[in-house]
C-alpha positions in Angstrom: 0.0 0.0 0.0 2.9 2.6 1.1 4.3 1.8 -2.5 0.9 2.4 -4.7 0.6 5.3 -2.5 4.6 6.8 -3.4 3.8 6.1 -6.7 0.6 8.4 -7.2 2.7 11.1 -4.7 5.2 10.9 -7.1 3.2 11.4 -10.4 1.4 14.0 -8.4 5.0 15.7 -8.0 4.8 15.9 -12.2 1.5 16.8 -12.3 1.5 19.4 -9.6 5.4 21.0 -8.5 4.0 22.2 -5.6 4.3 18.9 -4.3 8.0 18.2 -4.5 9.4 14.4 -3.9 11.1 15.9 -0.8 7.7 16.0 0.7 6.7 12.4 -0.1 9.6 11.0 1.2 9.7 13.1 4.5 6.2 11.3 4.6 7.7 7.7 4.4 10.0 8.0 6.7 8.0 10.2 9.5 6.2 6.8 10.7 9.4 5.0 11.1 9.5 3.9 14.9 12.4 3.7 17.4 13.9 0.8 18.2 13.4 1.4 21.6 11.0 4.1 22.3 7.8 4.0 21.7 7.9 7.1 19.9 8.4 7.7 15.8 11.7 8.9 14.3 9.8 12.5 14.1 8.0 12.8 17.3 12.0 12.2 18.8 13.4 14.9 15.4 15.6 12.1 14.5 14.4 12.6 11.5 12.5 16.0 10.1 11.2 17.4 6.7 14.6 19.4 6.4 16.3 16.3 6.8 15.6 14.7 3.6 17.6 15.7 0.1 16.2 15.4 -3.2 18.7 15.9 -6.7 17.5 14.8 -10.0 20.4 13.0 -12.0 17.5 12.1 -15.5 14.6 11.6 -16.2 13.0 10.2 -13.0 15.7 9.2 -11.5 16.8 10.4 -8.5 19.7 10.8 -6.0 17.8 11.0 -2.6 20.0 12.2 1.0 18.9 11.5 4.3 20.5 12.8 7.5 19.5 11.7 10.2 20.0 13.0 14.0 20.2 10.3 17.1 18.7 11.3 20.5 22.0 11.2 22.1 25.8 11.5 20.8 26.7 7.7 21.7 23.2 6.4 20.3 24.0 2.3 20.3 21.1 2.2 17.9 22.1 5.0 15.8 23.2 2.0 12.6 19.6 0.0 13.9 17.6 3.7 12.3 19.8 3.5 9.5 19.0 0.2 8.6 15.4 1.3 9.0 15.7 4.0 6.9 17.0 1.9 4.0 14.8 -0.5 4.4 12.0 1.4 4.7 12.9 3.7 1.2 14.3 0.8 -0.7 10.6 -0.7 -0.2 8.9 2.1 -1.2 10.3 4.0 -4.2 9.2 3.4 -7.3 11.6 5.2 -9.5 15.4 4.7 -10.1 17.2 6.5 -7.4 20.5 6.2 -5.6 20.1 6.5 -1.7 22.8 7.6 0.5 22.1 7.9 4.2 23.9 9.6 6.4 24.1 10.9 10.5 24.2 14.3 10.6 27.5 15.9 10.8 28.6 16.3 15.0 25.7 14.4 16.6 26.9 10.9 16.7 30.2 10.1 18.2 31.1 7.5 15.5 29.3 8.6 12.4 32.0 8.1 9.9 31.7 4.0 10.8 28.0 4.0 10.9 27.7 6.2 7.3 29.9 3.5 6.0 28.4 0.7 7.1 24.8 1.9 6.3 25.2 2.4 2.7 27.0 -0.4 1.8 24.9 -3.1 0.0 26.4 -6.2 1.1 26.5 -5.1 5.0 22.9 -4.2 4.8 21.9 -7.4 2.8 24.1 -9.2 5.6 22.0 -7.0 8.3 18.6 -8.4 6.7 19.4 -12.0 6.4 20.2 -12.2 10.4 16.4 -13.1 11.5 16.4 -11.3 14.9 17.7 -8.0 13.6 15.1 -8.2 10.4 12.1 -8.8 12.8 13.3 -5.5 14.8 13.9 -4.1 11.4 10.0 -5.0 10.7 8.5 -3.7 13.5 10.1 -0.4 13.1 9.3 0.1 9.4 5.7 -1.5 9.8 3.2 0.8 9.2 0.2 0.6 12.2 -2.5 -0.1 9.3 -0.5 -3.2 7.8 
């Protein structure tokens, strides 16, 4: 459902510029939960509308930045939301795009490691395939309707 619906969004971003891609995607990522919180990644501004980076490289294709901000400076889960975040976007665009995700610059204490680990393919395919870290995966990314 949160595909079909990024889909339309996105043809609506054609159809109407007002509604920039920028928007969608803040909107797929807003209901991303944290891993131990009961909160979302926005109700806790790990995440925010300004957080989200949209270039076109063609014609519908897309190179899409996300930075996100952890609660505290030694966050243990701070590569746990990045996996999310992947997860989640991977799912959900339907147009070719390249996704870098990132911890914004001076809030985690070992961002450089994390930003490397979280966009590299293999690690995050490695990530998925380990069952107990894909089910905490799920129940972040899960939408409350599905």
């Amino acid at each position: 459902m949160v595909y079909m619906l990024m889909e339309s969004m996105v043809n609506c971003c054609h159809v109407f510029p007002d509604v920039c891609v920028d928007d969608v995607l803040a909107d797929v990522i807003r209901t991303i939960r944290d891993p131990e919180k009961p909160n979302t990644l926005e109700e806790l501004d790990v995440v925010t509308e300004k957080c989200v980076e949209v270039q076109e490289l063609g014609d519908d294709e897309y190179l899409i930045i996300i930075r996100f901000s952890p609660t505290v400076p030694h966050c243990s889960l701070a590569t746990l939301i990045g996996l999310c975040l992947q997860v989640k976007l991977q799912r959900c665009l339907p147009f070719k795009h390249k996704l870098e995700i990132y911890i914004t610059e001076g809030t985690h204490s070992t961002e450089e490691d994390i930003n490397k680990q979280i966009n590299d393919k293999e690690r995050v395919a490695a990530a998925m395939e380990n069952p107990s870290l894909r089910e905490m995966v799920e129940q972040c990314v899960t939408e409350p309707d599905d």
